[in-house]
N, C-alpha and C positions, 0 to 999 in steps of 0.2 A: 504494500500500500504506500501510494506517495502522500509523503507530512503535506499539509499547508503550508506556504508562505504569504510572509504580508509584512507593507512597507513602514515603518514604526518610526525614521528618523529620514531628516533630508541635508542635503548641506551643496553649498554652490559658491565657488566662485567664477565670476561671469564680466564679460567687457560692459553689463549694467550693473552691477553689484555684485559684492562682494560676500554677501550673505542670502541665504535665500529668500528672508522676507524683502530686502534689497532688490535684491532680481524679480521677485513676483511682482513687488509693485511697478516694476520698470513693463516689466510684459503687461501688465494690465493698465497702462498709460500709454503702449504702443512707444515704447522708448527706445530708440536706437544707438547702438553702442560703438558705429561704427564711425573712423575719422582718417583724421593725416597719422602715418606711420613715426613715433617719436624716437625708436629704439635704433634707428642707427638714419644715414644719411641716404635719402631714395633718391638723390639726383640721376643717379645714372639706370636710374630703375623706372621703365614702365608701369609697373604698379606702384601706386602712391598711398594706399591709403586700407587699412585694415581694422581690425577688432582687439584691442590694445584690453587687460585687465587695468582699471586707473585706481592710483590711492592705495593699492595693497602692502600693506608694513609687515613680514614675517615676522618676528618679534614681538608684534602684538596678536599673534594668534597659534603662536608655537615656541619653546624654547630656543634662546637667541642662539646659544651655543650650536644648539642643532637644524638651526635653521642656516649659518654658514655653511654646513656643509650637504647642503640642497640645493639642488638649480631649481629655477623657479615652476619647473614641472611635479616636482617631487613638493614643492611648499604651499601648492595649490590644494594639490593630494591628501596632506597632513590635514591644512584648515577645514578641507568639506568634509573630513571625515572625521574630523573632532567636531564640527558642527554637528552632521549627524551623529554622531552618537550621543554628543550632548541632548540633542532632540530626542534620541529615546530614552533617554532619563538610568542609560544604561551605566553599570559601575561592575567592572571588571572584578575588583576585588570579593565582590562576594558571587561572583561564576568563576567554572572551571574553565580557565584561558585556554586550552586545550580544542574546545568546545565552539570559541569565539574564533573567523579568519578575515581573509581579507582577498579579494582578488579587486584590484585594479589596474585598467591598462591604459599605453601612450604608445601611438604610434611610433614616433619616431625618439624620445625621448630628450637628448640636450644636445639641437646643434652647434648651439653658442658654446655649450663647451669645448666641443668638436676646432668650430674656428679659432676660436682664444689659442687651446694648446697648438694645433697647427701652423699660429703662429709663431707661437715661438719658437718653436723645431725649425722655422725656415730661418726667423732673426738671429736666434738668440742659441739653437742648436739645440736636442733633444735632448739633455743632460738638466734643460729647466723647467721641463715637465710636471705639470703639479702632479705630487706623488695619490693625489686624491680624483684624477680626471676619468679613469674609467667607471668608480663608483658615482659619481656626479653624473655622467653621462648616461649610463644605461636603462633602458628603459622601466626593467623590474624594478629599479630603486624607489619608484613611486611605494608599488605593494608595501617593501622592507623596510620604509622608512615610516608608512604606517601601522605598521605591527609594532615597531620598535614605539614610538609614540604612544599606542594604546594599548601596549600589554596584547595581543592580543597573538596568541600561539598557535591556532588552529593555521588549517591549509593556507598559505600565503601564495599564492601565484598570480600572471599576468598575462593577461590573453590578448596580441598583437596581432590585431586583423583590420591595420590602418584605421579608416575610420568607422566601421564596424566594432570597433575596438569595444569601447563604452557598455555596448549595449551584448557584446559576447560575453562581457566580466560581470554583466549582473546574471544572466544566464545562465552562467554556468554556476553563480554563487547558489543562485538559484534552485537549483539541481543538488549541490552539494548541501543543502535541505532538506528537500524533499527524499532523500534519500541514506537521512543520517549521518554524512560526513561533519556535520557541524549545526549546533543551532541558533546560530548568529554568523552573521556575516557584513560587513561592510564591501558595497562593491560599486564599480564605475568606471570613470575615465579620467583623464588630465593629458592638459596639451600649450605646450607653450615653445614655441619655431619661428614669432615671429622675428625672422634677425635675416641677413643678407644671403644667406644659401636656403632657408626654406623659400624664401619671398621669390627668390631668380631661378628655384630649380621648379616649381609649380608655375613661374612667370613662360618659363622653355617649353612645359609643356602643355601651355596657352589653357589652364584650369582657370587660370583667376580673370577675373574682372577687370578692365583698366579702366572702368568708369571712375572719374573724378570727386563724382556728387555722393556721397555717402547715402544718401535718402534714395537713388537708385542705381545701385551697387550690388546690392545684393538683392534680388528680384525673382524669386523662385515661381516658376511656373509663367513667368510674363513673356510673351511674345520679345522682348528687347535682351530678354539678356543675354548677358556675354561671361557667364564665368560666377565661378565663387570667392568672398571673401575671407581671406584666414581671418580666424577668430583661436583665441587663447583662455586656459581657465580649466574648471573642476567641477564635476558635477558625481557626486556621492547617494545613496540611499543605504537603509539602514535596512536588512533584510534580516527576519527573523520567525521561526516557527512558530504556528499557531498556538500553540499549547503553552509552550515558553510564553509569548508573549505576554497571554492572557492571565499566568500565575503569578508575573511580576507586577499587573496592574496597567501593563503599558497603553498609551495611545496607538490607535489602528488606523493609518493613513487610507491604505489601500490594501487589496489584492494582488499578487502576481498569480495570474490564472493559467501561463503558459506562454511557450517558448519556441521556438523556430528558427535554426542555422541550416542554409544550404551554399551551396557554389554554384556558382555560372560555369567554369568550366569553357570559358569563353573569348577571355580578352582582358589583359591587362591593368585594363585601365575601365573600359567601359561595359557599363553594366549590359545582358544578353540583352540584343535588342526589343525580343517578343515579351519581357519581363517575367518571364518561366522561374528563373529562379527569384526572384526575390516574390515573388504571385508565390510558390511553394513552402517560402518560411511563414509567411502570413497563414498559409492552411495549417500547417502544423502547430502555430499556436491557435488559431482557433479552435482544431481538433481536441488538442488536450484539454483546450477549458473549457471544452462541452459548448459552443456558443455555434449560430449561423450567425452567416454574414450580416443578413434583416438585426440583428442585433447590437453591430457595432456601431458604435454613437459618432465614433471620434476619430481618425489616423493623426497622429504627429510624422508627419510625412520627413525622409531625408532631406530632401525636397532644396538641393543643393544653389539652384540658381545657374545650373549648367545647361547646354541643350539635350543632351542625352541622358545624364539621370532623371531631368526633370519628364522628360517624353517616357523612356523606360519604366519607369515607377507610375507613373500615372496609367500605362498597359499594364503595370503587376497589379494594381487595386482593381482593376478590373475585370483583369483574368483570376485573382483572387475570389472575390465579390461577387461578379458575375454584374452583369452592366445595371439592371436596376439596384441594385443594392449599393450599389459604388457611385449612383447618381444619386442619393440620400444619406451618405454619410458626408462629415465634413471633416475635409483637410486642410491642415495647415503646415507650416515649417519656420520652426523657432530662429531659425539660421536669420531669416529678413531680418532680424533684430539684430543679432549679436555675432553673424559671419559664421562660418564653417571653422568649427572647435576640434575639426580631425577626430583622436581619438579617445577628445573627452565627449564628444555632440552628444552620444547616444546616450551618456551618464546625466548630463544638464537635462535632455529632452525627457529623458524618463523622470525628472523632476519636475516639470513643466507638466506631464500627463498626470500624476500625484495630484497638483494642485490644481488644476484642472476636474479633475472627481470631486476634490471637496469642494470647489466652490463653483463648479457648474457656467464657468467661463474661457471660454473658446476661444484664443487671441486671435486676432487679424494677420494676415501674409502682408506685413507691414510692406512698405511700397511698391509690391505690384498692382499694378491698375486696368493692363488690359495683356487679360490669358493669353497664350496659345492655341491656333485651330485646334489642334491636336492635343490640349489640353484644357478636358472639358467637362472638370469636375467642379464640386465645390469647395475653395479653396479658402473661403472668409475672407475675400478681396473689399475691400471699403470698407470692413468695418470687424467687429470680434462679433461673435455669435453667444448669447446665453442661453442656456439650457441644461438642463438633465442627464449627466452625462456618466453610463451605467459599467460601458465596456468599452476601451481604447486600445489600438494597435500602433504601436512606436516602431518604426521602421530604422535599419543603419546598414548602409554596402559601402563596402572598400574595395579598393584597388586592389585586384588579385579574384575579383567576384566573390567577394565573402558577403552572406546577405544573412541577417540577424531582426528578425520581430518577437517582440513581447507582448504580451495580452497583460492587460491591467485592470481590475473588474473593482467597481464598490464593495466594500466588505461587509458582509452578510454574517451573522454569525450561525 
């Protein structure tokens, strides 16, 4: 028999705030986070302008000691998931740490470390290499530096499937629930690249945007657009078994009602054109959480602002759904706001769907205004949609064809 899970704690750091009531209020004002790039000098860079985290003090959300020795992928990591777990009102010391884990993932993890040391191997000669550069850089360090942070000894791992990332680490957290590995889990994403080799190597292979105006820059689903915006940040949830939850008195966000990872099998870089594979992770979590399509209220769509995820995906809800049922559900994509977070998006977005359940409001696909022929759903263009909202599907595909949906249900007891 598989345990229940259900979402007890949230935590976000995001280019709208820094915390999640922060960020919610930002998405429920239609707040956009995206501007001119400050982190290093874009003269000689066709893209100008991205999804920056502003105001974040490590020090003031994590020991300062330990917080030198993190790149700012791994201090975003720490924050959302001492947020969450401070949200779930959870205290390590009277559970078996054993019991408690952690999987969070990052795509690409610290390129800025990457260039710093490289520089100075070419100036300065390899003999000045910070003795600390590979543990700063790599990507598990997110996971291990939250463990270390929260006590917390169960399974620790990191699941890198670029930007599916996020949403394969609550997944699988997920899993290792329902099936006894652990009955607590902290899981997500973290992503922070914006520096002069993520901006030029995604600029090369014409991903990004070189729209100027921030307010239509990142445009998912709109007939104009040209690309996505990097975005940077953390997006954590607090996963925990039914049972547990309920004997410690905990608050009960949500449901996770089921799960869905497949592969395209296809292409590099772009999703299968017919949208087969990512239409197949969507069934498989609807399967397991007993739901039809006629059911689902909500998609938090990937919903990139590219021309091809955005076409693709909008064929996977369909061939998903089945075309009436995908012409009455309503999709959005948090990215309009806050730019493409790599392989934290699917960890923020599954926070976004959380708060969304409880309070029954649908943001708007902030500055798209006029769809796609070929993209001819409902996507809450003009405006946020309120309502009712019972059962949500959060979509995430990366490079490599990796396609990850979660089902997220109201919690019923």
């Amino acid at each position: 028999m598989k345990r229940r899970v259900v979402v007890t704690g949230l935590g976000a750091v995001t280019p709208i705030g820094n915390t999640v009531e922060e960020f919610w209020m930002g998405i429920k004002e239609g707040k956009v986070g995206i501007g001119e790039i400050t982190k290093f000098d874009t003269t000689d860079y066709k893209v100008k302008i991205a999804a920056e985290v502003k105001d974040f003090v490590a020090k003031e959300r994590m020991d300062f000691k330990a917080a030198k020795r993190m790149e700012p992928f791994s201090q975003y990591a720490v924050a959302a998931a001492k947020e969450a777990c401070e949200d779930a009102g959870f205290d390590i010391t009277k559970e078996d740490p054993f019991r408690a884990g952690v999987i969070i993932g990052s795509g690409i993890g610290s390129l800025q470390e990457v260039e710093k040391e490289y520089d100075k191997i070419k100036t300065r000669g390899p003999g000045r290499v910070n003795p600390l550069m590979v543990p700063l850089m790599i990507s598990n360090m997110a996971a291990g530096n939250v463990s270390i942070q929260l006590g917390f000894r169960g399974k620790c791992t990191n699941v890198v499937t670029a930007c599916a990332s996020g949403t394969n680490c609550i997944g699988d957290a997920f899993r290792a629930i329902q099936y006894g590995d652990a009955d607590v889990m902290v899981a997500g994403g973290t992503e922070s690249c914006i520096c002069p080799t993520g901006v030029a190597g995604f600029t090369s292979l014409t991903a990004l945007s070189t729209s100027t105006d921030p307010m239509r820059a990142s445009i998912p689903f709109d007939k104009n657009r040209d690309g996505f915006v990097l975005g940077e940040g953390a997006g954590v949830v607090f996963l925990e078994e039914l049972e547990h939850a309920k004997k410690r008195g905990a608050k009960i966000y949500a449901e996770i009602a089921g799960y869905g990872a497949t592969g395209d099998a296809y292409h590099i870089t772009s999703p299968a054109e017919d949208g087969s594979g990512a239409a197949k992770a969507m069934e498989l979590a609807m399967e397991e959480g007993n739901v039809t399509p006629e059911q689902i209220d909500y998609i938090n769509a990937h919903g990139t602002s590219t021309h091809h995820n955005d076409l693709f995906e909008t064929r996977a809800i369909k061939l998903a759904l089945g075309d009436e049922a995908a012409k009455n559900v309503v999709v959005n994509s948090t990215k309009s706001m806050i730019g493409h977070l790599l392989g934290a998006a699917g960890g923020v977005e599954c926070v976004v769907c959380v708060k969304t359940i409880q309070d029954g409001f649908i943001h708007q696909t902030v500055g798209t205004t006029e769809t796609d022929e070929e993209c001819d759903l409902d996507y809450a263009v003009g405006a946020p949609v309120e309502k009712d909202v019972n059962y949500v599907l959060t979509n995430s595909l990366g490079f490599g064809g990796h396609n990850a949906t979660l089902l997220l249900k109201r919690y019923e007891g």
